[in-house]
N, C-alpha and C positions, 0 to 999 in steps of 0.2 A: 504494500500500500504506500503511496506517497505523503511524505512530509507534511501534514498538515498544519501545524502551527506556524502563527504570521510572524518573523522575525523582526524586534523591535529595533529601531532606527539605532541603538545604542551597537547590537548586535551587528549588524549591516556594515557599519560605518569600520567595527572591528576586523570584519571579512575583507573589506577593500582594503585596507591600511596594513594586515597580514598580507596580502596578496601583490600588493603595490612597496611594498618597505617604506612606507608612510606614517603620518603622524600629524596630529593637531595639538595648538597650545593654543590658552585661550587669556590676555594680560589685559585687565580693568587699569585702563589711566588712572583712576580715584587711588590707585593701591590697596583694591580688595584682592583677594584671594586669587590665587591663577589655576586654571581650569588644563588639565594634563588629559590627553585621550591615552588609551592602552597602548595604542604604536607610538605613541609620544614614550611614553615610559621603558616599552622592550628598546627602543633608540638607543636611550639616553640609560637605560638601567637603574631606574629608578622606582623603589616598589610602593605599592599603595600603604597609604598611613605614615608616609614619611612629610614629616611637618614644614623643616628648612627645605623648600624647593626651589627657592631662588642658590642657594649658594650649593645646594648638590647638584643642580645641572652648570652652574662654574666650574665644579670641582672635577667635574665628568668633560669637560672641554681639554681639549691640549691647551697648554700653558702661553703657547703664543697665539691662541684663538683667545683669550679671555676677554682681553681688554677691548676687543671688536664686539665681541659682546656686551660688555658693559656699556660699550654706548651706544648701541644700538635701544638700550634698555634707556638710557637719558634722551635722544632724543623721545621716544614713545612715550616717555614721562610730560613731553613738553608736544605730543600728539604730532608728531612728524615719522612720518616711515621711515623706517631705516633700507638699506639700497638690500635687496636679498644674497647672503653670504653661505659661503661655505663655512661648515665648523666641524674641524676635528675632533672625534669622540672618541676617549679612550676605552677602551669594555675592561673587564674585569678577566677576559683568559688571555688579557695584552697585545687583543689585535683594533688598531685603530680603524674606524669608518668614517667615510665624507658624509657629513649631512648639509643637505642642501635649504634653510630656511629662508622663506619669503613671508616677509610680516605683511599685515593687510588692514588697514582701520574698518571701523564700523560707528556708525555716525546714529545721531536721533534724530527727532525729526527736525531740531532745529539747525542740523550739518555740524553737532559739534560733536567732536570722536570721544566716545564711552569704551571701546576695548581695542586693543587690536588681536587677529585674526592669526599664529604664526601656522602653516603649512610647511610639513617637513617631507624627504625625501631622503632614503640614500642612496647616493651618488656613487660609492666606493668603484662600481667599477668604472661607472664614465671618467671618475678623476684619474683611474689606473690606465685607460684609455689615453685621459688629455697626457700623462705623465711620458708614454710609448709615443707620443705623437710630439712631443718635446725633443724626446731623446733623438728621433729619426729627424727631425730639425737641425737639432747642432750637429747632426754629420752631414745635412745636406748644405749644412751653413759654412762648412768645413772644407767642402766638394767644391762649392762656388769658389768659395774663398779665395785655394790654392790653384782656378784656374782662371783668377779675375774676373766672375762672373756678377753681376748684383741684381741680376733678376733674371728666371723663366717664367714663361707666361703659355697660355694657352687662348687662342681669341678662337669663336666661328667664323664663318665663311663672309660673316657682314665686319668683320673686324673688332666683334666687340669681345671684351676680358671676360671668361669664367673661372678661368683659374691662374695662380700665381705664388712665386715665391720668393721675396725680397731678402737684400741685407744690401752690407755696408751705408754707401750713398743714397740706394734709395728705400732703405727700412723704411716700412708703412706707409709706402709711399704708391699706394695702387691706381691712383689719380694719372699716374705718368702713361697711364697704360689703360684706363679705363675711358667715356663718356665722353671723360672731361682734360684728357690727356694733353690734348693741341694746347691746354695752357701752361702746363709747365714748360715748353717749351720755350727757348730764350727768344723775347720779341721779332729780333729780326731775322731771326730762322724760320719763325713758324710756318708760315706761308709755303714756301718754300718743300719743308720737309713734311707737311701734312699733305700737300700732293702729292709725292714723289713714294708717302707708306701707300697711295690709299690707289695710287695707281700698280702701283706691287702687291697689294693685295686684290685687286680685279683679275688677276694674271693668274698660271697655273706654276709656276718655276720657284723656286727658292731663292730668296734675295739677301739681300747686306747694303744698310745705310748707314750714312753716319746722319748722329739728332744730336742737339745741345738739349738738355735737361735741364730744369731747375731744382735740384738736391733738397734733401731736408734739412743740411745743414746753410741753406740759403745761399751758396753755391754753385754756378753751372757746370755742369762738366759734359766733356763728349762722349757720347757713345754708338760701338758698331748695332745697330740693329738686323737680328739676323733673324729669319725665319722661315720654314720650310713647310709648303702641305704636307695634311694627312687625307690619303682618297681611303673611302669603302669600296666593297670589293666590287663593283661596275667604273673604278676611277672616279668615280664624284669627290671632290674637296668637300671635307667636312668640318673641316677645321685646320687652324696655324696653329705650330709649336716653335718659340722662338726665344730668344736671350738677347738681352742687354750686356754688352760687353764694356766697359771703358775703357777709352784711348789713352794711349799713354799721353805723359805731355800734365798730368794733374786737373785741378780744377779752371776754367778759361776767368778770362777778367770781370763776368757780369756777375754782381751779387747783389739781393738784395741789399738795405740800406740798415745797419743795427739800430737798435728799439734802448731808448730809458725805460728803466723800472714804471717810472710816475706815467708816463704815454699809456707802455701796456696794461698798468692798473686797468683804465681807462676803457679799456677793450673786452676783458678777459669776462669768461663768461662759464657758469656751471660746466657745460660742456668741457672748457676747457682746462678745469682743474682735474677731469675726471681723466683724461689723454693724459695731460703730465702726471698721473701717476700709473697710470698702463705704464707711459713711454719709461719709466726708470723703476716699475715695479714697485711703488712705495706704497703701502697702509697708509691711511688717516694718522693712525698713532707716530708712523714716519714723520709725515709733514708738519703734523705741531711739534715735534722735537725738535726739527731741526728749525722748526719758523718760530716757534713759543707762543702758536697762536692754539685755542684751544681746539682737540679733535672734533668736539660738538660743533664748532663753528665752522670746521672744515667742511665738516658730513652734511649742516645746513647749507654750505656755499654747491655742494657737488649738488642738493634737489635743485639747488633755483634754477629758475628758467630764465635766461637774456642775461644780461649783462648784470655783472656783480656789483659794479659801481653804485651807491646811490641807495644798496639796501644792506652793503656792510661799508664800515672805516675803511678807506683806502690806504690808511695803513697798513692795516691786517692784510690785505688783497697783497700790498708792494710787499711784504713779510715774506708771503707764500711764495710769491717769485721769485725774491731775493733765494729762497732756499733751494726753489729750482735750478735757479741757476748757478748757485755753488755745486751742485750737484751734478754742472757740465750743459744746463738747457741755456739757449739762447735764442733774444727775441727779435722778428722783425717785422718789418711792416710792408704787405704787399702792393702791389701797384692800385689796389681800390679799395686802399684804407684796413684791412683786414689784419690782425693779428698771427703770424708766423711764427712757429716753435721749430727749434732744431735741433739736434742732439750732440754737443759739439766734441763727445769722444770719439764720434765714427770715427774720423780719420785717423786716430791711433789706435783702434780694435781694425782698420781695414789692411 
């Protein structure tokens, strides 16, 4: 006979979150009490009837996940979402797992946030995945390197980018090669060399050009562009596979123009504190150490939307950059006003 009893939403919730390696927290702004679901607790190993739950899921984090925690726990005190993080959990038979939380508010009916929402996941093996996808990085970073290579790419048959893979000069620099490529190109080149790819690409043969780039280190330099079809098996072109080479000879004489501190305050924008810490790898807890500005103010600068000027001290803003750019970043200003970052160790990791 079939299961007839209706399984309570309590029940339900338990199935999916065993079956998914999920979990829910539930955190009242007022500082009432915090609401744990069972996959929140097999997570984090933490058993029912245990009273301090704020500081045994601290204590259940890795020692350098904590302090991202705790402020993610101070902004939501001050009803601000915190950005969704990974947090390492240590288990008890000494094997650590990724957990993946995304906090979420929950508003009344006046829009003002009564709890937030956290949504947990473990990620362990996608991070073991991102970890394998790293490693085969720095030997493809390695492979380039030693045959002066700073980008492969792959474009379709209309010339546009689907895939690629940078260093040196042009780390994260997929603009060179995508849409919107014709404009890194150095002014009085463009013209020129935007004809001459796009006439090489209407063709069936394997070519080699040379393009002026404009660098992320603000920069130009020359490079062979080289690239070869790929036909399916009736010969149709289905796509280009092709590399940026650079020429010898170094960077040429066009460079952007450098940037004061006080200017790029001026400019800088959420967005763009959230890149300077991709580009050097830094935490929040990073940046205020080394700015003395607080983490909480950092983590509110990364939600804002547009321009930071105007809703914090432009102290604090020139602080954050000044520590960027001890750190080797450097700022410029592009031909229509716009804010440019670059990374000024490439040229001695190249």
């Amino acid at each position: 006979m079939p299961y007839a009893r209706t399984l309570s939403s309590v029940h339900k919730l338990s199935i999916l979150e065993g079956a998914l390696h999920a979990g829910m927290i539930e955190i009242p702004v007022d500082g009432g009490a915090w609401t744990l679901s069972n996959g929140f607790r097999e997570l984090f190993g933490i058993a029912l009837g245990v009273s301090d739950i704020i500081n045994n899921i601290i204590d259940a984090l890795h020692p350098q996940d904590r302090q991202t925690f705790r402020d993610a726990l101070v902004l939501m005190r001050t009803g601000i979402s915190p950005h969704p993080s990974v947090f390492r959990v240590l288990k008890s038979n000494g094997l650590i797992r990724s957990i993946y939380i995304d906090f979420r508010s929950l508003t009344n009916e006046m829009g003002v946030t009564q709890k937030f929402v956290g949504v947990l996941r473990d990620v362990t093996q996608e991070a073991a995945f991102q970890r394998m996808n790293r490693e085969m990085a720095q030997r493809i970073d390695t492979i380039m390197r030693s045959t002066g290579v700073d980008c492969v790419f792959r474009i379709d048959s209309h010339g546009h980018l689907f895939d690629y893979v940078t260093r040196g000069a042009l780390q994260q620099h997929p603009s060179a090669l995508g849409s919107a490529w014709e404009a890194n190109i150095a002014d009085d080149e463009r013209r020129g060399s935007v004809q001459s790819i796009k006439k090489a690409l209407s063709g069936d043969q394997p070519f080699s050009l040379h393009i002026d780039i404009l660098c992320v280190d603000a920069k130009v330099r020359r490079y062979n562009y080289k690239a070869y079809p790929e036909r399916d098996s009736k010969g149709v072109i289905i796509e280009w596979n092709g590399a940026l080479i650079e020429a010898p000879g170094g960077p040429l004489s066009h460079a952007l123009p450098g940037l004061d501190i006080q200017t790029g305050a001026k400019l800088v924008t959420g967005a763009t504190i959230r890149a300077l810490c991709s580009l050097l790898g830094w935490t929040h807890t990073d940046v205020s150490q080394r700015s003395k500005i607080s983490s909480t103010t950092i983590s509110r600068m990364t939600t804002t939307t547009g321009r930071l000027s105007g809703y914090f001290k432009d102290k604090s803003i020139e602080a954050i950059l000044t520590a960027f750019k001890n750190g080797g970043v450097q700022y410029s200003l592009t031909n229509d006003g716009q804010l440019a970052i670059s990374y000024a160790s490439i040229d001695a990791a190249a």
